[in-house]
C-alpha angles and dihedrals in degrees: 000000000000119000092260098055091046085052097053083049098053099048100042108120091248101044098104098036088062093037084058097045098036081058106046092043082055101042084047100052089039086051089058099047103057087044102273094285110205095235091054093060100166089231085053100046092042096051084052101054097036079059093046096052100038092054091043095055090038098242113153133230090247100051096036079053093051087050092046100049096117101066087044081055093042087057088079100064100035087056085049083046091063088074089075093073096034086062092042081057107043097115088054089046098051098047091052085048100127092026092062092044095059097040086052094046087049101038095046085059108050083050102057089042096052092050090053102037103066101046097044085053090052084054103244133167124282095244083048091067093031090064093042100058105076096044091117092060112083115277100266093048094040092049084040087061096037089068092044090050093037099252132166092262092204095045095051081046094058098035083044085056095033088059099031075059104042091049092053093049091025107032104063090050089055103040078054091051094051091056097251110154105157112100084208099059086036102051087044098055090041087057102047098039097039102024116191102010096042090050081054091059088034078068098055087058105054139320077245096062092037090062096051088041095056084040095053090041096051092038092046093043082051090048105047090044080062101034103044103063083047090051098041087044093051092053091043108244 
């Protein structure tokens, strides 16, 4: 293929939208052919190779976003579309009514500390903690937070999309080796600790983990947009 017709390729206004969906559709049927490995997670790899193709043929974030828009715009009504399980659900939820409360109280805050600690220990700025302390909520909470704290917004963006990717490959294989075998407990945690992509692998449990995974993901955005001015406030920054 010459310059000119690559070109033509690359900026056409779908572009990005089938490069996105070509790669995931490959990176999913590769993951369940070697057995769904952990570590080839089809978000991860996806997000790997998009990267690498769009940086190869020099097309930048802006315009690949632009391209992409329909799946951004898609996101709405899948989330909307979350409430279908959570209904399903309803008995389970209920009956795990004060447990969950406490384990989403718990588990916003440590959260919230562990993403401050560290870096307040390490001696970073204070739009640097500030961006990292509502990574646990889903990307567009946790980006909406970040300009009303004074965070990095592209940082919180990235660190949001990084955790919401190492609980989905990591997460499962932990919650195992701590001897969690309960989909309920898992799908909630996954959701509280790796919002929207870990709901996502919540999903490929069970419907049951899902539930408790989208419930976990929407009660924990809604907390930390509470808790994390009060935190960043207590330690003065």
């Amino acid at each position: 293929m010459t310059a000119a017709a690559t070109s033509l390729v690359v900026e056409h206004p779908l572009f990005g939208l089938v490069l996105t969906i070509g790669v995931y559709l490959v990176a999913a049927r590769a993951h369940a052919a070697l057995g769904k490995p952990a570590l080839l997670h089809p978000v991860l790899t996806s997000v790997a190779a998009v990267a690498l193709v769009t940086g190869f043929l020099g097309l930048d974030y802006a315009r690949y976003f632009e391209q992409a828009a329909p799946l951004h715009g898609a996101l709405s009504v899948f989330v909307v579309l979350l409430a279908v399980p959570l209904v399903r659900q309803a008995p389970l939820l209920r009956a795990a009514g004060s447990s969950l409360c406490a384990a989403i109280l718990l588990g916003c805050f440590v959260a919230i500390l562990t993403a401050t600690a560290l870096p307040m220990a390490l001696g970073a700025d204070p739009d640097v903690v500030a961006s990292l302390a509502p990574k646990s909520a889903t990307a567009p909470v946790a980006v909406g937070i970040a300009e009303k704290v004074g965070g990095i917004v592209g940082l919180t963006a990235v660190m949001a999309v990084l955790t919401g990717l190492t609980g989905a490959v990591l997460g499962p294989w932990l919650l195992a080796a701590a001897g969690v075998r309960d989909e309920r407990a898992a799908g909630f945690a996954l959701g509280v600790v790796s919002h929207a992509i870990g709901t996502a692998r919540a999903f490929q449990i069970s419907e049951t983990a899902g539930a408790f995974a989208s419930l976990g993901m929407v009660v924990n955005a809604l907390l930390t947009v509470a808790f994390v001015p009060v935190v960043l406030r207590l330690l003065e920054l």
